[in-house]
C-alpha positions in Angstrom: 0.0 0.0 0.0 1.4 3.4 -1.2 2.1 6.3 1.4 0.1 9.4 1.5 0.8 12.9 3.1 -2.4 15.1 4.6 -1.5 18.9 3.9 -4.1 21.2 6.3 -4.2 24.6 6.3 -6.3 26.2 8.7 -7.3 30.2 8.2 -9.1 32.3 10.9 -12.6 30.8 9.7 -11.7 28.2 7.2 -9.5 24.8 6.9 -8.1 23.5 3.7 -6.7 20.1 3.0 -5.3 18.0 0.4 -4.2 14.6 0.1 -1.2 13.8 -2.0 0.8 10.3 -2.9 4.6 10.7 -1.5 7.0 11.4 -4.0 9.6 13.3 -5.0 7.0 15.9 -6.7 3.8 14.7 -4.7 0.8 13.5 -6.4 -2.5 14.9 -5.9 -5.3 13.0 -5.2 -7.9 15.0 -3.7 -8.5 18.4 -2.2 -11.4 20.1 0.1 -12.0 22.7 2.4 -14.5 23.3 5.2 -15.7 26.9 5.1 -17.5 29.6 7.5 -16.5 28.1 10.2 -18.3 29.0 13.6 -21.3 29.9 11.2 -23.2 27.9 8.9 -19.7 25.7 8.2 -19.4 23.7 5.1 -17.3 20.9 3.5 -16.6 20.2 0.2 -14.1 17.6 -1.5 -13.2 17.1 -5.0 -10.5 14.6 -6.4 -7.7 15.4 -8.5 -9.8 15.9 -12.0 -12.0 18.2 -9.8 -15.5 16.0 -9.5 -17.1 16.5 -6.7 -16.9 13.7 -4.3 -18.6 14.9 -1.0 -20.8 18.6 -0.4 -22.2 19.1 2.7 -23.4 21.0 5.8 -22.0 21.0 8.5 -24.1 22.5 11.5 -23.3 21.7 15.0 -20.1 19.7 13.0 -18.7 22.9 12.0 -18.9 24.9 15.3 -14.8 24.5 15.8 -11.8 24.3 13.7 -11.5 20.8 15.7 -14.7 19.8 15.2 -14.6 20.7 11.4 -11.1 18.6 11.2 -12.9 15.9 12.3 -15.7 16.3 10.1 -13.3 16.4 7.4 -11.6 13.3 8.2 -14.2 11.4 8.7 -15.5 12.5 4.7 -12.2 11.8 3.6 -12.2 8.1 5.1 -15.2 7.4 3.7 -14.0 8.5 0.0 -10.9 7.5 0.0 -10.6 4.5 2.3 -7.1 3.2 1.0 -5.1 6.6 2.2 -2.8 5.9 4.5 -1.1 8.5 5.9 2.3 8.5 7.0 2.7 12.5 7.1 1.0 15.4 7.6 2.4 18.6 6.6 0.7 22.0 8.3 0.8 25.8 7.7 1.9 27.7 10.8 1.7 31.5 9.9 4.2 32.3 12.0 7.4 31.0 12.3 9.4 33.6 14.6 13.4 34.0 14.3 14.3 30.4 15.1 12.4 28.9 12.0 13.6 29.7 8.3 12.6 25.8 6.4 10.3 23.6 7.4 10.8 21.4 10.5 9.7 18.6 12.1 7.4 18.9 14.4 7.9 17.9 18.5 6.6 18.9 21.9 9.7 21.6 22.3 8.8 22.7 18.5 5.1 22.9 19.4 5.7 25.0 22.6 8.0 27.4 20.7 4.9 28.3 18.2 2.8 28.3 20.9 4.3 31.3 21.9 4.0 33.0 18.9 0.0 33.1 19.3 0.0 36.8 20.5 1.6 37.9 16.9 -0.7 36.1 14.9 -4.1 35.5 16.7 -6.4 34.8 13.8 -4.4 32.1 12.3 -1.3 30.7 14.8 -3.9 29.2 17.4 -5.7 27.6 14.8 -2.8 26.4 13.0 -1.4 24.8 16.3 -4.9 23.1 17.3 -4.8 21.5 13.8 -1.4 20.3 14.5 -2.5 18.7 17.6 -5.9 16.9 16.3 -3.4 15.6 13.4 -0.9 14.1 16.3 -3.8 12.4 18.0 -5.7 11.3 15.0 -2.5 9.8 13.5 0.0 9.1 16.2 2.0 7.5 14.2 2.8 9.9 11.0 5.5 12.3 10.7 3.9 16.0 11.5 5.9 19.0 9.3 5.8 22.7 10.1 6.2 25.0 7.1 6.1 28.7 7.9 4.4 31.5 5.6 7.6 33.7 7.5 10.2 31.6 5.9 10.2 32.4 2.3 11.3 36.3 3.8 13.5 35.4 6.5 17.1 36.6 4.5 15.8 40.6 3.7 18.4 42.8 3.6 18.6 44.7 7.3 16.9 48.0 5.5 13.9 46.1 4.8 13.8 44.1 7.9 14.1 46.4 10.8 11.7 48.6 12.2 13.4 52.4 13.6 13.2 51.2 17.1 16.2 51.3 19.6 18.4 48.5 18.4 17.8 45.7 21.3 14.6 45.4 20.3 15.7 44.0 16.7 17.5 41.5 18.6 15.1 40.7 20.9 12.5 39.8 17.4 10.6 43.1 16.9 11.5 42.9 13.1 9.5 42.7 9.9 8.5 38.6 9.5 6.5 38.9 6.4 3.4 36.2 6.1 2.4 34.6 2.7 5.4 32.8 2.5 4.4 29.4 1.3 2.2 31.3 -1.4 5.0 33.6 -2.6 7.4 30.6 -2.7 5.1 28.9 -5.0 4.3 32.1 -7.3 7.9 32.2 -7.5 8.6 28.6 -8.3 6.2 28.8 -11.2 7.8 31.9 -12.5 11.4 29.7 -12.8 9.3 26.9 -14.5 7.4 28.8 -16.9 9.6 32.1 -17.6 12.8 31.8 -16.7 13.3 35.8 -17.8 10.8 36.9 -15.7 11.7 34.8 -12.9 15.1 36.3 -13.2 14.1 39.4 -12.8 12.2 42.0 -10.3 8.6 41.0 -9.7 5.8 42.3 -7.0 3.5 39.7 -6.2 0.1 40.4 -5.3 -1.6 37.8 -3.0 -5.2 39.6 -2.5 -7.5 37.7 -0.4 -9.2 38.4 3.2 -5.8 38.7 3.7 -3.6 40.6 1.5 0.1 41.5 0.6 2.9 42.1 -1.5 5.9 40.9 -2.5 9.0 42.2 -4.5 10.7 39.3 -5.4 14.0 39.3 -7.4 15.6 36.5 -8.6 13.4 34.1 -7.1 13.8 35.5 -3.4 12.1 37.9 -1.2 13.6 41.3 -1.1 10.6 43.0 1.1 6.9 42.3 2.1 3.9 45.1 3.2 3.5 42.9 6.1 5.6 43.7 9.0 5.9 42.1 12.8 2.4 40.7 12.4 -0.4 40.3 9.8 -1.9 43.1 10.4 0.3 45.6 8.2 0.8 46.9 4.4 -2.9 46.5 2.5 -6.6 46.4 4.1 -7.8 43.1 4.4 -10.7 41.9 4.9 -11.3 43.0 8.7 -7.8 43.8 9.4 -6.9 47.4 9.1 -3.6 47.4 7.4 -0.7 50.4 7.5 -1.8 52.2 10.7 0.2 55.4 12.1 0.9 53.9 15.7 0.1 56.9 17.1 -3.3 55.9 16.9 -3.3 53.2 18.7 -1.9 55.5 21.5 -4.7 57.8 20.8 -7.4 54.8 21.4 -6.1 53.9 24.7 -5.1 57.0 26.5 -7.8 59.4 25.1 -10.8 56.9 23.8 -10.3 54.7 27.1 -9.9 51.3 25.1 -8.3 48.7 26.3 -5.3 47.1 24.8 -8.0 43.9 24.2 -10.0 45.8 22.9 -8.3 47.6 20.4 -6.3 44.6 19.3 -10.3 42.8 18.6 -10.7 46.1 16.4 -7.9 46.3 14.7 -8.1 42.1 13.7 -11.7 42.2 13.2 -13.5 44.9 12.7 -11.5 46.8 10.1 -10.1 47.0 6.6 -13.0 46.4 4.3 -15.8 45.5 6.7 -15.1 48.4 8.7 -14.4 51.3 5.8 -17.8 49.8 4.4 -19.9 49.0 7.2 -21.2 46.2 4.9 -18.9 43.1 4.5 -15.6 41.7 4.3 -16.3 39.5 1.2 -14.9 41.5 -2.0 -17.6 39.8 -4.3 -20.7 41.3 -2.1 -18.9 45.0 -2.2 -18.7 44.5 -6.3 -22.3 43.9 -6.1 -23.2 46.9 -4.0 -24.6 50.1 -5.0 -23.8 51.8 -1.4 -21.4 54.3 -1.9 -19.5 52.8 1.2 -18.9 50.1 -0.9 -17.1 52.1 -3.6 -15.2 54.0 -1.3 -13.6 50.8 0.4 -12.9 49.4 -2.6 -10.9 52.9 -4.0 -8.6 52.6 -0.6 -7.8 49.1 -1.3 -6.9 49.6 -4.7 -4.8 52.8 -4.0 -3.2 51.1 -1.0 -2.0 48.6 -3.4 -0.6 50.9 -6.4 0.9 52.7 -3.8 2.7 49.7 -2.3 3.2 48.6 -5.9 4.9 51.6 -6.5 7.3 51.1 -2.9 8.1 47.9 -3.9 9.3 49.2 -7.3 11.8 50.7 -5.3 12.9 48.7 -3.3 13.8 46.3 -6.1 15.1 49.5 -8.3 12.9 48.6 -10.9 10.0 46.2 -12.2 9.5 43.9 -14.4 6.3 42.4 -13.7 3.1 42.1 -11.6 1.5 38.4 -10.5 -2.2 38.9 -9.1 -3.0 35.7 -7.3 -4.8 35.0 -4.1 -8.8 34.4 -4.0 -9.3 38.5 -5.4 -6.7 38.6 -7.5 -7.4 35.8 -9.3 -10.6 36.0 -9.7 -11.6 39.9 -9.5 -10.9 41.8 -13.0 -12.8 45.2 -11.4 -9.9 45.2 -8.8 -6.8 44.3 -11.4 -8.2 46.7 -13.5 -8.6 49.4 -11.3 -4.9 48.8 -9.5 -3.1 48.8 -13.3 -5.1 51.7 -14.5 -3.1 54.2 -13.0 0.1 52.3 -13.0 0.9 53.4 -17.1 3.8 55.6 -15.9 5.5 52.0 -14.7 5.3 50.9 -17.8 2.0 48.5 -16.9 -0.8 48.7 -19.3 -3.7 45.8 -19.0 -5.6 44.4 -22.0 -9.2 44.4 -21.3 -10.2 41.6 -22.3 -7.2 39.0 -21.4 -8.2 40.6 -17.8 -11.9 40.1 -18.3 -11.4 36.4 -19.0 -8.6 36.2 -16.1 -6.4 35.0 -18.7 -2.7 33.8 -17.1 -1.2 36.8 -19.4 -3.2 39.8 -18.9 -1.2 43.1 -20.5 -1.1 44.5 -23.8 2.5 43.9 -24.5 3.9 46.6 -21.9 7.1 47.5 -20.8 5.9 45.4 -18.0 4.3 41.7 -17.9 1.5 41.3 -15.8 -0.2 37.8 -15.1 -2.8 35.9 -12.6 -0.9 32.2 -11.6 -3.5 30.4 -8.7 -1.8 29.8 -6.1 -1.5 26.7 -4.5 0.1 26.7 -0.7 -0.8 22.9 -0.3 1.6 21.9 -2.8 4.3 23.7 -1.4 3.5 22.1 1.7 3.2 18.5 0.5 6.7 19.2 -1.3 8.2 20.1 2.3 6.4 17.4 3.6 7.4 14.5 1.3 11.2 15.9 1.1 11.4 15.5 5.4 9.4 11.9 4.9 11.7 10.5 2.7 14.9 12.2 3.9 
């Protein structure tokens, strides 16, 4: 019987997984994800030719990212009984200063990330409790960290330290970056599909409820918009993005806030759902006629040419643009209103490549611009299979 790695990737109200045969470049054999969770959670699985093998409701079954795993599980069993798995390979957001590849994962590892929670509260504590339902659902298989910090762990200093008094860079306050396993992928499709481009200086735009860049050149991370924690650069969905921290000041000595409170705000109640007053979920503010609507969508899409236009900078130049992530591959209305303005970088779109979310989407510019799917459980299966065999 063949061996088989789990890859599970929990977000702050979802959980990915996918189920790969070990080898050298894993094979895929099915993928799902459990959805909303906390509210009206559910599950869905395909196989690798994307039929659908399981659709569901979860109700009461949904209520906790444990409780979803084990929903999961138990669909995945019944589909694909002959999976036996001798690894399973997990996203963990953060990965701190200790962790720059993936690692195998033990008690001491465990309690290291563990105390990471505070820096990443809507993803690191569910990332850890789906680490520990995989140990005690499969004792026996090898469990793999891989860290969305990794890919940006070798910035130079200038991009990497915050204008704090110096102890405090060596105590960890420092710009982590998140996205990692993401970028890395972007990236490794760039070297297998255009070797020039790859080469060169590229900002990567992974726009989702979450949502970043990346200049990358030569295949590496050279600076991120996210900083210490995942709450800097862009407006996400409920997370507030670049914030002038004398703000926060503001909210707790004048507004009388609490330091729990305003860290709820900030995580939660922000970015897009705050600006709007209406929703978090990009396609619902498309659909809107409130002029709230509008406006969050113009401060998303400025905050991102402006970034575009830092990381052009930082990399002294540009040579392309990857949307990816669940807007940017799927969104024209947001590519096309980030590119507009962006002519005087030498990035002009064509309308209807972008309408179609064609992989190739400008008109022969100065600069290439594209939309690649990402694929994090792949890189994480890769990680996975490599510490299996090795």
């Amino acid at each position: 019987m063949s061996a088989h790695i789990l890859t599970l990737n929990a977000g702050s109200s979802s959980l990915k997984l996918g189920l790969f045969a070990v080898a050298a470049e894993p094979e895929a054999l099915a993928e799902g994800q459990v959805d909303r969770i906390g509210d009206d959670a559910r599950l869905w699985l395909h196989d690798a030719k994307g039929r659908e093998l399981a659709a569901r409701d979860l109700g009461e079954a949904g209520a906790s990212h444990g409780a979803a795993l084990e929903a999961a599980l138990e669909v995945l069993e019944e589909h694909l009984p002959e999976a036996r798995i001798a690894a399973v390979g997990h996203r963990v957001v953060h990965g701190g200063m200790d962790h720059d590849a993936p690692v195998r994962i033990d008690d001491a590892v465990l309690e290291r990330l563990s105390a990471l929670e505070p820096f990443a509260p809507l993803h690191q504590p569910h990332n850890l409790a789906g680490i520990r339902a995989a140990r005690a659902a499969f004792p026996d298989a090898v469990q793999v960290a891989c860290f969305d910090t990794a890919f940006h762990r070798n910035h130079p200093f200038v991009n990497d330290v915050f204008g704090l008094p110096r102890e405090f860079y060596d105590r960890g306050v420092r710009r982590y970056g998140f996205h990692g396993l993401s970028y890395d992928y972007i990236a490794g499709e760039l070297g297998r599909a255009d070797a020039d481009l790859h080469a060169g200086r590229v900002v990567v735009a992974h726009l989702g409820n979450g949502a970043s860049l990346c200049g990358i050149v030569g295949g590496r991370s050279v600076a991120s918009t996210m900083g210490f924690t995942a709450l800097d650069g862009l407006p996400m969905g409920t997370r507030v993005g670049q914030l002038d921290p004398g703000v926060v000041l503001h909210l707790i000595e004048q507004e009388g806030m609490s330091a729990a409170e305003v860290s709820e705000m900030l995580y939660k109640r922000s970015g897009l759902l705050g600006l709007s007053g209406i929703s978090n979920d990009m396609r619902e503010l498309e659909a809107s006629d409130d002029p709230r609507a509008a406006e969050a969508i113009a401060y998303f899409t400025f905050r991102i040419r402006r970034e575009i236009g830092a990381m052009a900078a930082a990399m002294e130049g540009l040579d392309g643009i990857v949307f990816t992530g669940g807007i940017g591959e799927n969104s024209a209305r947001i590519r096309r209103e980030v590119c507009a303005p962006l002519g005087w970088l030498g990035v002009t779109l064509d309308p209807a490549a972008n309408d179609r979310s064609a992989r190739r989407i400008d008109a022969d510019g100065a600069v290439a611009v594209l939309v690649v799917p990402t694929d994090e459980e792949r890189v994480i299966a890769r990680a996975t299979s490599a510490a299996l065999t090795g």
